[in-house]
C-alpha positions as protocol buffer text, in pm:
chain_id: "A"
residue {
  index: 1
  type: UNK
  ca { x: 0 y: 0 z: 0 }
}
residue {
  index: 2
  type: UNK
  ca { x: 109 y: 316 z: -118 }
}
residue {
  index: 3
  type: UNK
  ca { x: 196 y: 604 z: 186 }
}
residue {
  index: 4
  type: UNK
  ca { x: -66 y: 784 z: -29 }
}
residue {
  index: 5
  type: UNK
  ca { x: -334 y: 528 z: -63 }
}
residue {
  index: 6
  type: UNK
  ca { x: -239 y: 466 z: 373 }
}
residue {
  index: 7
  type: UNK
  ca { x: -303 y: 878 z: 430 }
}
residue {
  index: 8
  type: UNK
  ca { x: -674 y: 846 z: 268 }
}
residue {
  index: 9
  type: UNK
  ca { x: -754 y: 529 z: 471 }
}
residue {
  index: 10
  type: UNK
  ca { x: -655 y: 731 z: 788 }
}
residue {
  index: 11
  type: UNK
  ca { x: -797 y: 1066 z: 694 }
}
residue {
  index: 12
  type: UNK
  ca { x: -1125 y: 870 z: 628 }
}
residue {
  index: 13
  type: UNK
  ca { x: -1097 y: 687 z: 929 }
}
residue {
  index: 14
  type: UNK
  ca { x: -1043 y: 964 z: 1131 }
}
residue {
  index: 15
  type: UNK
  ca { x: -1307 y: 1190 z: 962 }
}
residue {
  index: 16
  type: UNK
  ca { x: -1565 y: 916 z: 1070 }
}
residue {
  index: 17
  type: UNK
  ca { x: -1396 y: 887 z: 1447 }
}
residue {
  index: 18
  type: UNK
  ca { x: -1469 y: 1261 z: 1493 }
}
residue {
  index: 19
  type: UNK
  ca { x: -1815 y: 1262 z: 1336 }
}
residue {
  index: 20
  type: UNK
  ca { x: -1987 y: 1057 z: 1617 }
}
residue {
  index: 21
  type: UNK
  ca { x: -2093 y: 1163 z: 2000 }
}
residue {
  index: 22
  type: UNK
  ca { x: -1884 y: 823 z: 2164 }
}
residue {
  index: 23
  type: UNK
  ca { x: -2043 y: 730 z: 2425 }
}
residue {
  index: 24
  type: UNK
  ca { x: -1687 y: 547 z: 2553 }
}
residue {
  index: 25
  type: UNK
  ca { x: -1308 y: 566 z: 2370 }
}
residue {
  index: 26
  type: UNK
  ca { x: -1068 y: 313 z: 2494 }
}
residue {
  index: 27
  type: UNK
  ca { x: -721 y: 343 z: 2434 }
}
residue {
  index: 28
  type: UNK
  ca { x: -523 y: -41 z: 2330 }
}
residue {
  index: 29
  type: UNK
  ca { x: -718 y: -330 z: 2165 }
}
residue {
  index: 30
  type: UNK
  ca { x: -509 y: -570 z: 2388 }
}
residue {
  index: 31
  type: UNK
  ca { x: -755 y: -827 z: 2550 }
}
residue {
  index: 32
  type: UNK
  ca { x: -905 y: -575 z: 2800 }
}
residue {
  index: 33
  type: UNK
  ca { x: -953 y: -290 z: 2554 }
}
residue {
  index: 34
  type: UNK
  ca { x: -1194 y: -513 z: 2324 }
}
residue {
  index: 35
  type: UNK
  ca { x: -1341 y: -745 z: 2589 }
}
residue {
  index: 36
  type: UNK
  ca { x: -1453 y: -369 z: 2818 }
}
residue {
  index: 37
  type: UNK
  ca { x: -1548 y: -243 z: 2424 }
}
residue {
  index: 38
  type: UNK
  ca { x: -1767 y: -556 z: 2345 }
}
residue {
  index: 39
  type: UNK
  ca { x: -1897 y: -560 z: 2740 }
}
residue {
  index: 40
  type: UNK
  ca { x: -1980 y: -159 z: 2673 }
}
residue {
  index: 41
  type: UNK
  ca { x: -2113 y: -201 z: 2315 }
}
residue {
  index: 42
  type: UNK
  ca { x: -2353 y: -498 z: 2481 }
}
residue {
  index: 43
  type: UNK
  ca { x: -2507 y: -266 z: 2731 }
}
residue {
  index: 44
  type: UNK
  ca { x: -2589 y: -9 z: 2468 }
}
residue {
  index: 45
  type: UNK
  ca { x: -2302 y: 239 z: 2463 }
}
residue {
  index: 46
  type: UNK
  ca { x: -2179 y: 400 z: 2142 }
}
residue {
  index: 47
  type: UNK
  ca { x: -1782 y: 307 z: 2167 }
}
residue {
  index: 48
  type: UNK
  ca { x: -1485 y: 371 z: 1989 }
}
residue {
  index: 49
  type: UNK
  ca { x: -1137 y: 117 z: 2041 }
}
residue {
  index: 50
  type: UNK
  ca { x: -835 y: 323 z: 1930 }
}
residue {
  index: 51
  type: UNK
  ca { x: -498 y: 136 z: 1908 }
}
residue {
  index: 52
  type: UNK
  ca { x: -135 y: 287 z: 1764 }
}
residue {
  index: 53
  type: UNK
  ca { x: -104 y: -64 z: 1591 }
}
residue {
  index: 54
  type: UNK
  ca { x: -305 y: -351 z: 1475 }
}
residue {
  index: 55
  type: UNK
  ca { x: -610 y: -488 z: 1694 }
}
residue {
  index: 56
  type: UNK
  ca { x: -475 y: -750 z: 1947 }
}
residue {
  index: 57
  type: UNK
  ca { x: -115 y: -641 z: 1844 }
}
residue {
  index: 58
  type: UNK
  ca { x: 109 y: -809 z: 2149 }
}
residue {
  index: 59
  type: UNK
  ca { x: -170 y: -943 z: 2324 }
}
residue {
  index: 60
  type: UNK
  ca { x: -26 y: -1290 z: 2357 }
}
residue {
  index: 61
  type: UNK
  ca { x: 303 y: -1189 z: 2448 }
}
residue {
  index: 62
  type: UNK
  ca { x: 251 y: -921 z: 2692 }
}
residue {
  index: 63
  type: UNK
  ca { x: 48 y: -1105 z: 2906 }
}
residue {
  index: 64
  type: UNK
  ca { x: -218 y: -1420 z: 3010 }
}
residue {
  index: 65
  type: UNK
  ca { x: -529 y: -1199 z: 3068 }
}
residue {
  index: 66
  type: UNK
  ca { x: -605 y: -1429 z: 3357 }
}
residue {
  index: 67
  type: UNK
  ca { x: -719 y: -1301 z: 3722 }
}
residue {
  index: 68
  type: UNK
  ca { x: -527 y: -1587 z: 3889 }
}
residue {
  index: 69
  type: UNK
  ca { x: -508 y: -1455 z: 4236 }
}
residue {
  index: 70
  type: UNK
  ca { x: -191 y: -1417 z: 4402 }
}
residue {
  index: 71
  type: UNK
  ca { x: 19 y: -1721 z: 4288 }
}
residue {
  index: 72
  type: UNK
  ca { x: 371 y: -1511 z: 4271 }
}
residue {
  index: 73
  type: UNK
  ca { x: 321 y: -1365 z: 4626 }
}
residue {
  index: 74
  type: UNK
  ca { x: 326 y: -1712 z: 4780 }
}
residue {
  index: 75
  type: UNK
  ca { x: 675 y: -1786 z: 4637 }
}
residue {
  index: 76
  type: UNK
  ca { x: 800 y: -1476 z: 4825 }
}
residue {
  index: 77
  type: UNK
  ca { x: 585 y: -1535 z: 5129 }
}
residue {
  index: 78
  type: UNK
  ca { x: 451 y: -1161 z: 5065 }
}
residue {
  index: 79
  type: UNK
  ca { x: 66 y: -1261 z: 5246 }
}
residue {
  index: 80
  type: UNK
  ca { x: 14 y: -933 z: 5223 }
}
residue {
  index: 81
  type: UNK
  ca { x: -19 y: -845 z: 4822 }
}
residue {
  index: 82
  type: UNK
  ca { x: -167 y: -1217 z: 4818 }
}
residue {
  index: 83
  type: UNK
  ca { x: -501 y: -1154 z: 4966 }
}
residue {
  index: 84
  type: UNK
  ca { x: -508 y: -798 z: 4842 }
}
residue {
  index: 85
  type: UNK
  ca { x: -468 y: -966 z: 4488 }
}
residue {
  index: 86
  type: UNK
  ca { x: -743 y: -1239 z: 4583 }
}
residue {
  index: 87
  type: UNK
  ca { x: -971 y: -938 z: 4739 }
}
residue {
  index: 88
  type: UNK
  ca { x: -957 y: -759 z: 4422 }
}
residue {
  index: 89
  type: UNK
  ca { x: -984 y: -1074 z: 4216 }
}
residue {
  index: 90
  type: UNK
  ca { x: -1346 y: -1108 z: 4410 }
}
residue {
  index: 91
  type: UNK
  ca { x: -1420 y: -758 z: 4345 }
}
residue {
  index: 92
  type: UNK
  ca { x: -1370 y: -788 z: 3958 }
}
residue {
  index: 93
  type: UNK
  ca { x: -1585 y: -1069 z: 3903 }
}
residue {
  index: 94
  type: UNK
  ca { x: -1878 y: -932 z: 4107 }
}
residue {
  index: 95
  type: UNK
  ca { x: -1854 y: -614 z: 3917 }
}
residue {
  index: 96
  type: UNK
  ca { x: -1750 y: -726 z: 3588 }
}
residue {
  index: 97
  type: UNK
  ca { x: -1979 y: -1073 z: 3498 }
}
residue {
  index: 98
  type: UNK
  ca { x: -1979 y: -1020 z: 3150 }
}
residue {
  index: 99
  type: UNK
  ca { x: -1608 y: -984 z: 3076 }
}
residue {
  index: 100
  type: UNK
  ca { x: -1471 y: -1234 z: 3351 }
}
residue {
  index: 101
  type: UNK
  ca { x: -1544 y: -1616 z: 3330 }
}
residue {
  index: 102
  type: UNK
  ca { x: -1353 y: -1889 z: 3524 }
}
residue {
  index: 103
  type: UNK
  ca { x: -1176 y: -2171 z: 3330 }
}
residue {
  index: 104
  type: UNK
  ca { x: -1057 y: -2471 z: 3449 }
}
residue {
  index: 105
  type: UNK
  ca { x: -743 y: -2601 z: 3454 }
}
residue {
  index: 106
  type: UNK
  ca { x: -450 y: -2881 z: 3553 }
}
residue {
  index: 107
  type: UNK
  ca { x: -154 y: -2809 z: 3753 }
}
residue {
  index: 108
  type: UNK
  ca { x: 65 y: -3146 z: 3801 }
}
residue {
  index: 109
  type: UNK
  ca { x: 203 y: -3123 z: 4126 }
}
residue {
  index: 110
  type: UNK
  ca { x: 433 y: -3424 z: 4302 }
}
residue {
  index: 111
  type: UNK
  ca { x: 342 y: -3311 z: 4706 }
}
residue {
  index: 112
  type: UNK
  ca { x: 60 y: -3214 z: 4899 }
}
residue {
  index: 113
  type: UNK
  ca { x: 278 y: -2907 z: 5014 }
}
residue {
  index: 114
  type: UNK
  ca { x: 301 y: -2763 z: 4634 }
}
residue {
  index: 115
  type: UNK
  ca { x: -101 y: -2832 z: 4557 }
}
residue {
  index: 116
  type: UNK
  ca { x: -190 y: -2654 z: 4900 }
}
residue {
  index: 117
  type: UNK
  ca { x: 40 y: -2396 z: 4741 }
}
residue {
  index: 118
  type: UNK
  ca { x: -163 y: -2373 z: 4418 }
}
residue {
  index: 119
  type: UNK
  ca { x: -462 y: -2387 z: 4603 }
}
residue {
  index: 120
  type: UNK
  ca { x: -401 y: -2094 z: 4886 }
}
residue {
  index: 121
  type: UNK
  ca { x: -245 y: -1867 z: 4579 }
}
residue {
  index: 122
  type: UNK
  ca { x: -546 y: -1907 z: 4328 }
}
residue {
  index: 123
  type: UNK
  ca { x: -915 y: -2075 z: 4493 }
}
residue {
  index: 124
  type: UNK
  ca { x: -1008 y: -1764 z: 4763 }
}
């Protein structure tokens, strides 16, 4: 694509961004930025995702997504930022139903010690 043809696409786009009274305009269409846009868009809201790249760009690699709890406070014995991170963990998925779901998963484990140590870190 020419830088020409590129400059149209965005002038358009941006034409069309600034015609319409958003009800909503997220910043990054990482995992969060579409799953709040699609959570918003279901409840009726006019909203607009605007990324500096490609939609989803570095998703993967940047992080899981997942609201595990406080798994890598255990490891560190910092209590503290563990049940923080479970309280707030709670807090999300009582205010956020639509974008938060749990999934279940495996964890091999050879002791009792390490699966209480899964369990404390990611069940509360």
């Amino acid at each position: 694509m020419s830088s020409k043809t590129f400059l149209n696409i965005r002038n358009t786009h941006l034409t069309y961004v600034q015609s319409i009274d958003w009800d909503l305009v997220i910043i990054g269409s990482g995992a969060i930025g579409l799953g709040s846009a699609i959570e918003a868009a279901s409840r009726g809201l006019k909203v607009v995702v605007l990324d500096k790249g490609d939609i989803g760009n570095g998703t993967s690699s940047r992080s899981t997504k997942l609201f595990h709890g406080g798994v890598r406070y255990l490891k560190s014995f910092q209590f503290k930022f563990l049940f923080k991170s479970l309280k707030e963990k709670r807090i999300l998925i009582n205010l956020s139903p639509g974008l938060i779901r749990q999934i279940n998963f495996h964890l091999p484990v050879n002791s009792f010690l390490k699966a209480f140590y899964y369990l404390l870190g990611i069940s509360f």
